[in-house]
C-alpha positions in Angstrom: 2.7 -5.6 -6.7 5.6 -4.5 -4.8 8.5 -2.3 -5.9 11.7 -3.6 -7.1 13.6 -2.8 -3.6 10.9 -4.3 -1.8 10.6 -8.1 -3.5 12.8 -9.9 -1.1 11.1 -8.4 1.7 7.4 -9.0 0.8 8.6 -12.6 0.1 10.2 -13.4 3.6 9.1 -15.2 6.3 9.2 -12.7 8.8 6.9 -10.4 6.9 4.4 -13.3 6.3 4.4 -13.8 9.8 3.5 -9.8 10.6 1.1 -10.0 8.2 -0.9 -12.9 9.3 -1.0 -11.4 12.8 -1.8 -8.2 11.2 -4.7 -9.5 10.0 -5.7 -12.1 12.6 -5.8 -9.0 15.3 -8.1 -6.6 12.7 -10.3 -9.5 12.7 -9.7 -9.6 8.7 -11.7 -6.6 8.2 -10.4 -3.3 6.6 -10.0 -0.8 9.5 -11.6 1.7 7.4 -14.4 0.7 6.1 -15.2 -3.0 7.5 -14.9 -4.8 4.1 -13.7 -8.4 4.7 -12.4 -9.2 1.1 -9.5 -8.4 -1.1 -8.0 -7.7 2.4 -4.3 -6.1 2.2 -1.7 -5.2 5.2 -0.6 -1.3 4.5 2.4 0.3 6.0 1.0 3.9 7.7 4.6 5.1 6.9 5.2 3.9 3.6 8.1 1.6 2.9 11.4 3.8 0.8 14.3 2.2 -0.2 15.9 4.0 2.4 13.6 2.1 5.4 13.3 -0.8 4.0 15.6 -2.8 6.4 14.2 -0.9 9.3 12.3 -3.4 11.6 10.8 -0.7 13.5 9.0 0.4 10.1 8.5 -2.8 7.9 7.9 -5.4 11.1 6.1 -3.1 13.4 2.3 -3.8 13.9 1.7 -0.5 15.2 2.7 0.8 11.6 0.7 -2.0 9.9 -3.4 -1.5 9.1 -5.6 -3.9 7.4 -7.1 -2.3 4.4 -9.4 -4.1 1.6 -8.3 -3.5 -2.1 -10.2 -0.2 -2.3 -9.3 1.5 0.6 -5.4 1.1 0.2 -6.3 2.2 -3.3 -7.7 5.9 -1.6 -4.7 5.6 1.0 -1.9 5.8 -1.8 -4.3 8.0 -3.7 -4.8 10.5 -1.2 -0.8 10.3 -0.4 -0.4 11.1 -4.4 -2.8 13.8 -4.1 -1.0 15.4 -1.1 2.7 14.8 -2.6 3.4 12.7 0.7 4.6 9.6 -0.9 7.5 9.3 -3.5 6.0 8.4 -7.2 8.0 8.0 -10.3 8.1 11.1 -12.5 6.2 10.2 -15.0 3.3 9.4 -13.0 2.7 12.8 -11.1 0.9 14.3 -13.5 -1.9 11.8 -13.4 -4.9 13.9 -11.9 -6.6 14.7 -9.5 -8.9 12.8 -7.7 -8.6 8.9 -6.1 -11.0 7.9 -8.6 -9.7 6.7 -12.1 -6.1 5.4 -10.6 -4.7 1.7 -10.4 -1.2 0.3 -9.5 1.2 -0.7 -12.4 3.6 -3.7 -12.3 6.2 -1.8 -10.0 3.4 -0.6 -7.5 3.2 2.5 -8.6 0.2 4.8 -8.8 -0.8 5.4 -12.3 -4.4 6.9 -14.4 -6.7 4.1 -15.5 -7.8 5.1 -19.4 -11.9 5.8 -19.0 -13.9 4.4 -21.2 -16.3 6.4 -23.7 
């Protein structure tokens, strides 16, 4: 789910037009690892609220991949892991490894409670 300052984006039509050609030219498989479900468009430079009304980052289709579910999951991960993205306080301390994490309601990267 996107974040707060990126609703109106994610909902116009000039991203749903990016992201259908997004996926269209990676022949809706994820770039990483082939899959051709749960297919998601990710932003190589992640979206702040600072870029957010910068075409050459939100629009761009050279800064747009085609990633399945799981794969975005290790890309924001891995991005956690590295301190390369910007995550809300309270979820830094999560751990550390991609394994184990799931996005809340505000897109954020949080734990996921194992089960014993």
């Amino acid at each position: 789910m996107a974040r707060d300052f990126a609703k109106a984006f994610y909902n116009s039509k000039e991203w749903a037009k990016v992201r259908a050609y997004v996926l269209m030219r990676d022949h809706y498989k994820c770039t990483r690892c082939g899959q051709s479900g749960a297919l998601e468009v990710h932003h190589i430079v992640h979206l702040t609220p600072d870029n957010i009304n910068d075409a050459a980052v939100t629009l761009n289709d050279g800064n747009l991949t085609t990633l399945c579910r799981d794969c975005h999951f290790k890309e924001h991960a891995a991005d956690k892991l590295n301190g390369t993205a910007n995550y809300n306080a309270e979820h830094k301390a999560a751990g550390d490894c991609d394994e184990g994490f799931s996005f809340d309601k505000n897109g954020y990267l949080v734990p996921v409670a194992k089960i014993k």
